[in-house]
N, C-alpha and C positions, 0 to 999 in steps of 0.2 A: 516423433523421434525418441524421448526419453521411454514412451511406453516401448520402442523398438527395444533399446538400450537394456530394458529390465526383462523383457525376454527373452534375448539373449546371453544376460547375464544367468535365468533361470537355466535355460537351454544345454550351456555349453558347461555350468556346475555342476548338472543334472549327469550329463554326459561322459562328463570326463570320472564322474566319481563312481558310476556304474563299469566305466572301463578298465580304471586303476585301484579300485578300492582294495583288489583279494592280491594288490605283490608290490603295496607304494606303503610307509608308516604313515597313518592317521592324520595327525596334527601338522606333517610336513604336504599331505596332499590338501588336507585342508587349507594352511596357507599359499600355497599353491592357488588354488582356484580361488581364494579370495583377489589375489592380484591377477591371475593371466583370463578370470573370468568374471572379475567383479565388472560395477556399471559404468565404471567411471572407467574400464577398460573400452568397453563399447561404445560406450558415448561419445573417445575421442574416434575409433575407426569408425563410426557414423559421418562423423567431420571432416573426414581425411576424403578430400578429392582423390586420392591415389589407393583408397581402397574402395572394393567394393563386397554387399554382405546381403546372401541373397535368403530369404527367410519363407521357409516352405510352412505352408500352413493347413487347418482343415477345411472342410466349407464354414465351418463355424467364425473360422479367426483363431484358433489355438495353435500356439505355435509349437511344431512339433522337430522340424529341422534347420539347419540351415549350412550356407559354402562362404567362407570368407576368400576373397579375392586381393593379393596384396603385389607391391613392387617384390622383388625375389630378392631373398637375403640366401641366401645358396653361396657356398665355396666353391664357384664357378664363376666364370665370366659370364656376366647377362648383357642383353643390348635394352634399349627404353620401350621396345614392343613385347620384351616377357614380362609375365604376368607369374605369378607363387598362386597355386591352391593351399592357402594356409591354412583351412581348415576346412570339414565337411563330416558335421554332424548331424544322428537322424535317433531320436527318440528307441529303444527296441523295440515296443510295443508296432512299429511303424515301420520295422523292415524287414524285406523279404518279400515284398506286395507291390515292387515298382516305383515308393516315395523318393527312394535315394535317385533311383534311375530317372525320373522328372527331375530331380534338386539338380544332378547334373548336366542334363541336358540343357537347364537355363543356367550353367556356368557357361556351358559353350557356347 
């Protein structure tokens, strides 16, 4: 699970700073991903019976995506059977080839 944990945290650092690097200021995206992507972020939604975090990988073991599954915090009325795609990240190098489309088909 911690090795989960610092995969994730690589993953979702990785990701997000490839996506918002070129229209987010530096040091405020940097802090940014140090809390909404650091390990001790991961580590609790690892523990969280009410989340679920599915992590796409190579044949090797490298992890290269993954879909976080969460209760829905939405400005809507939810009932106890919806579920949040909070997130669903996939490496670039890794899309465009069907990874993402495997990653979601086991959210479904």
């Amino acid at each position: 699970m911690a090795k989960d944990a610092v995969a994730l945290s690589l993953l979702g650092g990785a990701t997000f700073l490839a996506s918002f690097a070129n229209d987010h200021p530096g040091e405020a995206l940097i802090a940014h991903i140090q809390t909404a992507h650091g390990v001790d972020h991961y580590r609790a939604a690892l523990i969280d019976p009410d989340q679920t975090v599915l992590i796409g990988e190579t044949p090797q073991g490298a992890p290269v995506g993954y879909a976080m599954l969460t209760p829905p915090h939405l400005p809507v009325a939810t009932d106890d059977r919806d579920i949040e795609l909070k997130r669903i990240y996939l490496l670039s190098g890794w899309q465009g080839s069907g990874h993402g489309d495997r990653l979601m088909a086991r959210v479904f």
